[in-house]
C-alpha positions in Angstrom: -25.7 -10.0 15.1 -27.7 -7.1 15.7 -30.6 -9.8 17.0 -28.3 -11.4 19.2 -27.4 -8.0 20.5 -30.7 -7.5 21.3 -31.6 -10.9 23.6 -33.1 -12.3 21.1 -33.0 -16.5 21.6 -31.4 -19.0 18.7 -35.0 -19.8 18.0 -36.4 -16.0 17.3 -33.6 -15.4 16.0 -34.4 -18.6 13.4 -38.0 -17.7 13.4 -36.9 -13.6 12.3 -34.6 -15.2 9.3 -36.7 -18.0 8.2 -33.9 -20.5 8.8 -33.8 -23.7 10.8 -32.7 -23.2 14.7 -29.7 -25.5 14.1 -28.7 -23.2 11.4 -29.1 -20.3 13.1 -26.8 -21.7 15.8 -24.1 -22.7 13.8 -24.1 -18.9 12.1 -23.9 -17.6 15.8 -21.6 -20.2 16.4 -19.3 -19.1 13.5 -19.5 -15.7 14.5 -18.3 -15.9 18.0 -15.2 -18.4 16.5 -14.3 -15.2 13.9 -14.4 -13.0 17.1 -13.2 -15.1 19.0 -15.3 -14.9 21.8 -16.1 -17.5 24.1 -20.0 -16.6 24.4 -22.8 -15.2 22.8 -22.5 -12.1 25.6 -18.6 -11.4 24.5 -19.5 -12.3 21.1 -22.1 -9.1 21.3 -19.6 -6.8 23.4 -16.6 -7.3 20.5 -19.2 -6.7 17.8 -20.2 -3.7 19.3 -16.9 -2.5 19.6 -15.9 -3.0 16.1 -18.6 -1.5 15.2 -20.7 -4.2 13.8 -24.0 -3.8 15.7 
């Protein structure tokens, strides 16, 4: 989360957790469905205001 809130891309983001890019995807994907965002961007605001990031 806290790379995402930072503008970091899927694949930096992959690259930072030594994971596969699809992987990190589907983890960014799961976290916008548990927030219920529609977007990485909303996904990031909603963290930020639960205090997440």
């Amino acid at each position: 989360m806290r790379l995402a809130a930072l503008g970091t891309t899927t694949a930096g983001i992959a690259d930072a957790l030594h994971i596969r890019v699809v992987t990190a995807r589907n983890h960014i994907a799961n976290a916008e469905r548990k927030l219920g965002a529609r977007s990485r961007l909303e996904m990031v605001l909603l963290a930020m205001r639960a205090g997440l990031v």
